[in-house]
C-alpha positions as CSV (number, residue, x, y, z in Angstrom):
1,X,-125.0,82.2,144.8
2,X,-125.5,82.0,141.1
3,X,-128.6,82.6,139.6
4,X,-129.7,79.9,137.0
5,X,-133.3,80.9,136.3
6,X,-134.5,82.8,133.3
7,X,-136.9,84.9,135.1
8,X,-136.5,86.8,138.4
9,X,-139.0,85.2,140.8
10,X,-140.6,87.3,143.3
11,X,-141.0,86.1,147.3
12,X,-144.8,85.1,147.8
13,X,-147.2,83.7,150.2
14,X,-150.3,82.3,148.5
15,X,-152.5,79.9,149.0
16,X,-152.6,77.2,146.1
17,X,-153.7,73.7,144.8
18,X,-151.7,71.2,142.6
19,X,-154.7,69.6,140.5
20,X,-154.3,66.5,138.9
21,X,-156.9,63.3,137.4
22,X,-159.7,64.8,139.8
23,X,-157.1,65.1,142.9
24,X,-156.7,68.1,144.9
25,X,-153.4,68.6,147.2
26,X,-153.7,71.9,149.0
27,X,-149.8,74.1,148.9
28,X,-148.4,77.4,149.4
29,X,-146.7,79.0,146.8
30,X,-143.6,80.7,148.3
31,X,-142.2,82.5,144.8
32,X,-143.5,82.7,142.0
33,X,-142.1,84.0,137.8
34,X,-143.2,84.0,134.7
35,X,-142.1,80.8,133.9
36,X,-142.4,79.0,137.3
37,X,-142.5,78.6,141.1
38,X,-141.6,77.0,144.0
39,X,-144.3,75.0,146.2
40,X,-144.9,74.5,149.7
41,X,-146.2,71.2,150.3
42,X,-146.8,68.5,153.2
43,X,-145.3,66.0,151.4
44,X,-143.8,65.6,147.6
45,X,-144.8,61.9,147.7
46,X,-148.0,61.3,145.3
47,X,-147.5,64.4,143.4
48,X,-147.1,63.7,139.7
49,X,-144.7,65.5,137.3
50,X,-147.5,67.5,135.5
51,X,-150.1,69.0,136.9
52,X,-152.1,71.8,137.0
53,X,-151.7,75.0,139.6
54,X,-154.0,76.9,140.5
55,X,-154.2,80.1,142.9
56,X,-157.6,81.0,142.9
57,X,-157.1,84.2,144.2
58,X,-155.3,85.5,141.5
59,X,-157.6,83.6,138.9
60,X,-154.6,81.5,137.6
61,X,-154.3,77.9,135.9
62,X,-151.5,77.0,134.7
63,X,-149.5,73.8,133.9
64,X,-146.8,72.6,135.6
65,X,-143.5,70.4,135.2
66,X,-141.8,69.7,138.1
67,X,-137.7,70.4,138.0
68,X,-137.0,69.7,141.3
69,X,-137.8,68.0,144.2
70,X,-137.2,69.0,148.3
71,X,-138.6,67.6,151.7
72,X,-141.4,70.3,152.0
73,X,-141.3,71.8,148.4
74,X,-141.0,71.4,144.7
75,X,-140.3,73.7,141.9
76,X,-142.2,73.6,138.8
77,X,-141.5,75.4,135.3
78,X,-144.8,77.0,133.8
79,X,-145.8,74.9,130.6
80,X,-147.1,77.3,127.9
């Protein structure tokens, strides 16, 4: 399988939130780069293209773009 991103993500199992306009959708982050990560998620539907994630564990907030789209995840590219 080719390998099309520009950083090496790393397998993960964290507990996250997608923040957006005062909304809070709870998610799993399942890998996780320097420039992105893919997301765990009940459902894709409702979930803008930006937004913010944040894994309060590790004291992260970052902005997101999503690139892609699954049943039960999405990946996002970090905006910085």
């Amino acid at each position: 399988m080719d390998e099309h991103r520009i950083a090496p993500r790393r397998r993960l199992l964290k507990s996250g939130k997608i923040s957006f306009g005062g909304a809070v959708i709870d998610c799993t982050v399942r890998n996780l780069s320097e420039t992105g990560a893919a997301l765990e998620v009940s459902s894709p539907v409702g979930i803008p293209e930006c937004f913010t994630l944040v894994i309060e564990a590790d004291h992260i907030h970052v902005p997101c773009r999503v690139v892609w789209r699954k049943t039960t995840r999405i990946g996002v590219h970090f905006e910085t």
